[in-house]
N, C-alpha and C positions, 0 to 999 in steps of 0.2 A: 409465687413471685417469679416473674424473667429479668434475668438481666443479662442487656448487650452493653458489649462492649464499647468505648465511650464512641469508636471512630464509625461503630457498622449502622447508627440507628439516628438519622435524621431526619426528623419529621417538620411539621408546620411551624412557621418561624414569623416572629419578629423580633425581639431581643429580649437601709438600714437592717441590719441584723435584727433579728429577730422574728420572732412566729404569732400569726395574725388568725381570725378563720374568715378574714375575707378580704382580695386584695382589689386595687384601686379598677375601674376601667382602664382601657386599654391607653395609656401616654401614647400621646403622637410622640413627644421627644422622646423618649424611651426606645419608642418601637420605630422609629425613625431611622432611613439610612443616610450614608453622607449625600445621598442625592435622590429627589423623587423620581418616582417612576413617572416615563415621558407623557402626555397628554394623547398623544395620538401614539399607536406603534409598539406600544410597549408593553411587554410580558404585567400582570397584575402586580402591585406594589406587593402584596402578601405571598408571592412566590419568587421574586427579586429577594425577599427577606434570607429566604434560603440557603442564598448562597454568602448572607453576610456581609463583612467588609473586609477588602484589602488590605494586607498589612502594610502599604502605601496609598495613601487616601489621596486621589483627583482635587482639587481647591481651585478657588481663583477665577476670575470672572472668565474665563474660556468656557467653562463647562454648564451645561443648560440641566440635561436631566439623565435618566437611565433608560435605557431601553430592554437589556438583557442582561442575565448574569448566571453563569454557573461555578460548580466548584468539582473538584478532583482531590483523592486523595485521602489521607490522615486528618484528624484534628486540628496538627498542626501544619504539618510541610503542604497544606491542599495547594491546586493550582486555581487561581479565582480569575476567571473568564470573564469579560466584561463587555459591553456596546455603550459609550456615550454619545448623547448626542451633544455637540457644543454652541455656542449660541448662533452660532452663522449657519446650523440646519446640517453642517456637514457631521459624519458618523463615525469616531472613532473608539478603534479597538485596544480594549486593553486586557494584555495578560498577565501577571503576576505569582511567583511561589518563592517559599521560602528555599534556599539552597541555592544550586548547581544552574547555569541552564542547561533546559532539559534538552533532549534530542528531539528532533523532531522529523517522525515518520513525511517523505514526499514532501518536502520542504522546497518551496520555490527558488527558481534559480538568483544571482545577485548578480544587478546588471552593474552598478555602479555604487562606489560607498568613502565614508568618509567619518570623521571624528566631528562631535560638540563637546565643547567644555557648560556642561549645566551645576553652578554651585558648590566648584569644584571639582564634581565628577565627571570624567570621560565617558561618552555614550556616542556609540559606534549608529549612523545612519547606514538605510541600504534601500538603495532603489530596488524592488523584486521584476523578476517578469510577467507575473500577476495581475500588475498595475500600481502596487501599493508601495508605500513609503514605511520603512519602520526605524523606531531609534530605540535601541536595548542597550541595558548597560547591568552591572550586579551591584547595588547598594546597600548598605546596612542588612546585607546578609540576604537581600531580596532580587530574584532576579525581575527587572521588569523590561516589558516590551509594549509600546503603544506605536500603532498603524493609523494611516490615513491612505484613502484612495488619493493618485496623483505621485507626481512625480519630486524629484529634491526639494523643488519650491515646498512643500510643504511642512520639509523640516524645522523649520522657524516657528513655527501652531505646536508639533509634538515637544519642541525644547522649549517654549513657553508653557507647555502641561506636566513637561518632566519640571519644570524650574518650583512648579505648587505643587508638589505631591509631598504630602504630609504624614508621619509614622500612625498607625493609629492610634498607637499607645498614648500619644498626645490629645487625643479626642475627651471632650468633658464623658464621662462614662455614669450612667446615670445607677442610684443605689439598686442591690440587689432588689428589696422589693418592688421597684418600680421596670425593671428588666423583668423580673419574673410575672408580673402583673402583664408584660406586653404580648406574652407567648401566643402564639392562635394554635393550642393544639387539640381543640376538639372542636366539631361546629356545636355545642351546647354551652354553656357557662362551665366557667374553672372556677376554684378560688385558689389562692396563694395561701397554704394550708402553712407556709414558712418557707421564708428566705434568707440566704444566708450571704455575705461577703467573704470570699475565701479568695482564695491563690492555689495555684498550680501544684507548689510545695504539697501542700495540707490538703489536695485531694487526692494528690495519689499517696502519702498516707493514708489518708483515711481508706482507699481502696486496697491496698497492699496490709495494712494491717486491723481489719474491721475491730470496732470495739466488742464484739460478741462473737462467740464459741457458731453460732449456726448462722452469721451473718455473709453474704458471699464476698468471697479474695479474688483479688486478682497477684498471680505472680508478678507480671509488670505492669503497670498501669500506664497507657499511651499518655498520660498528664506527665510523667516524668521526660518525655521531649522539651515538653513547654520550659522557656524558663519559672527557677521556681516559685519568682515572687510574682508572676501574671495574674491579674486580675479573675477570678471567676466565681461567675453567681452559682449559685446550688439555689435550683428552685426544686418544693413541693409540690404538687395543685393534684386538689382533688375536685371529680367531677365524673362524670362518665364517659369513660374512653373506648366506649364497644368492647367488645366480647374478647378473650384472651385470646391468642392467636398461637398456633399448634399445628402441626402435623397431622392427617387423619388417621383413626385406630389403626392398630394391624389387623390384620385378618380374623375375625372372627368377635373382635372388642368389639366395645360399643361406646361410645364418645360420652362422656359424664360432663353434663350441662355444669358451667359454673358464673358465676355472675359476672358481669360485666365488672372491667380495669373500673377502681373507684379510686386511686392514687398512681401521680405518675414522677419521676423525677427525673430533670434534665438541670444539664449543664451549660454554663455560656460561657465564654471563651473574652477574651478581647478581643477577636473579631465578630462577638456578636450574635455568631452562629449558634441555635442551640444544637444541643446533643443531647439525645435521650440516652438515659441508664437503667432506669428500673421502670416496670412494669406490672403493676399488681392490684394489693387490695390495702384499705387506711389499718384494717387489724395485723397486715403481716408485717407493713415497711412503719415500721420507726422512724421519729423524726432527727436527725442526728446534726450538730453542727460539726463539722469538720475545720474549725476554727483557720487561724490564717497562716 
């Protein structure tokens, strides 16, 4: 059996307790993000899944569809890179992470700037000399920044998109099996061999203190960032996952063929994102609930 760590092993994504041996087709809501991916332009909606959702979710009849999305970082603190498109064709950027804002290497110069009051919060505009307009501020622990090409005028579009950005936490969050049912991680068939509703708390327990003597520990579990009562699915699914993957012999070894991954287990986050954790076979990995 392999196991990564929860933040190093991201693979194919799209997003009731208990254990099934066959779980539903793929939900559109489930596997849904807070925006489709754009019709013309736009990165494949199954690799947008990737990067998940913002811990500040876009809303609000400004916003049309998604074009791109990446992410940086940990589990939690990632930075989630975004491209909207909004309904007037025009293309805006949105960056988001938890914390600090960050520094930023080559950072264009600020020709002109100014304060909005959005729903209480103060968020600083800045004309660059780039061309773009951007308005950042730090909210509920998240720093966000959304750009438009254009100049001041433009801040009235960004402080009407700060004004709908919504936690995700508040998002309807559909049950573990129907999350673990939306995964796309193998091009063959999966089944949801069991799904679990958990929290943050009770995974990295269960990570930090395995219920069994030859089960693997982690000394810190990167779940213990998270707060501890967050939402997280624990999915099973078994299927075939190609060949284990390994380092080649040393010198003179010879590579002992072994059967191809037939269980795999990841994790989903409230943003959505899976994270793979274990890698293996249905006779090594137990099925374990990790309760809440």
């Amino acid at each position: 059996m392999r196991v990564l760590a929860a933040a190093t092993a991201i693979l194919l994504a799209a997003c009731g307790n208990g254990v099934g041996s066959s779980g539903p087709a793929r939900s559109a809501a489930a596997a849904g993000l807070f925006l489709p991916a754009c019709a013309v332009g736009a990165r494949p909606q199954s690799e947008l899944h990737l990067a998940g959702i913002p811990p500040l979710v876009p809303t609000g009849p400004l916003v049309r569809c998604l074009l791109n999305a990446s992410i940086s970082g940990s589990a939690y603190d990632s930075g989630y890179d975004g491209s909207i498109q909004l309904v007037d064709g025009r293309e805006l950027h949105l960056y988001e992470r938890r914390g600090d804002r960050p520094v930023k290497a080559g950072a264009s110069q600020t020709l002109r700037s100014g304060t909005r009051d959005v729903n209480g919060v103060t968020w600083t505009w800045s004309v660059l000399e780039n061309g773009a307009t951007t308005l950042e501020t730090i909210t509920r622990g998240v720093y966000v920044e959304l750009d438009l090409p254009g100049d001041e005028s433009q801040v009235d579009t960004l402080a009407a998109t700060a004004r709908d950005l919504v936690p995700v936490e508040s998002l309807a969050r559909p049950p573990a099996r129907d999350i673990c049912g939306a995964l796309g991680v193998t091009l063959g068939a999966a089944t949801v061999a069991a799904a679990f509703d958990s929290s943050a708390g009770a995974v990295t327990r269960w990570q930090e203190q395995p219920a069994t003597a030859d089960a693997p520990r982690l000394s810190g579990s990167p779940w213990r960032a998270h707060p501890p009562a967050e939402p997280v699915a624990l999915c099973y699914l078994d299927g075939d996952f190609g060949p284990p993957k390994g380092p080649p012999p040393g010198a003179g070894a010879t590579a002992t063929a072994l059967p191809n991954w037939s269980r795999v287990v990841y994790l989903v986050g409230v943003d959505r994102r899976p994270i793979g954790l274990i890698f293996g076979w249905q006779d090594r990995i137990p099925i374990k609930d990790p309760g809440l």
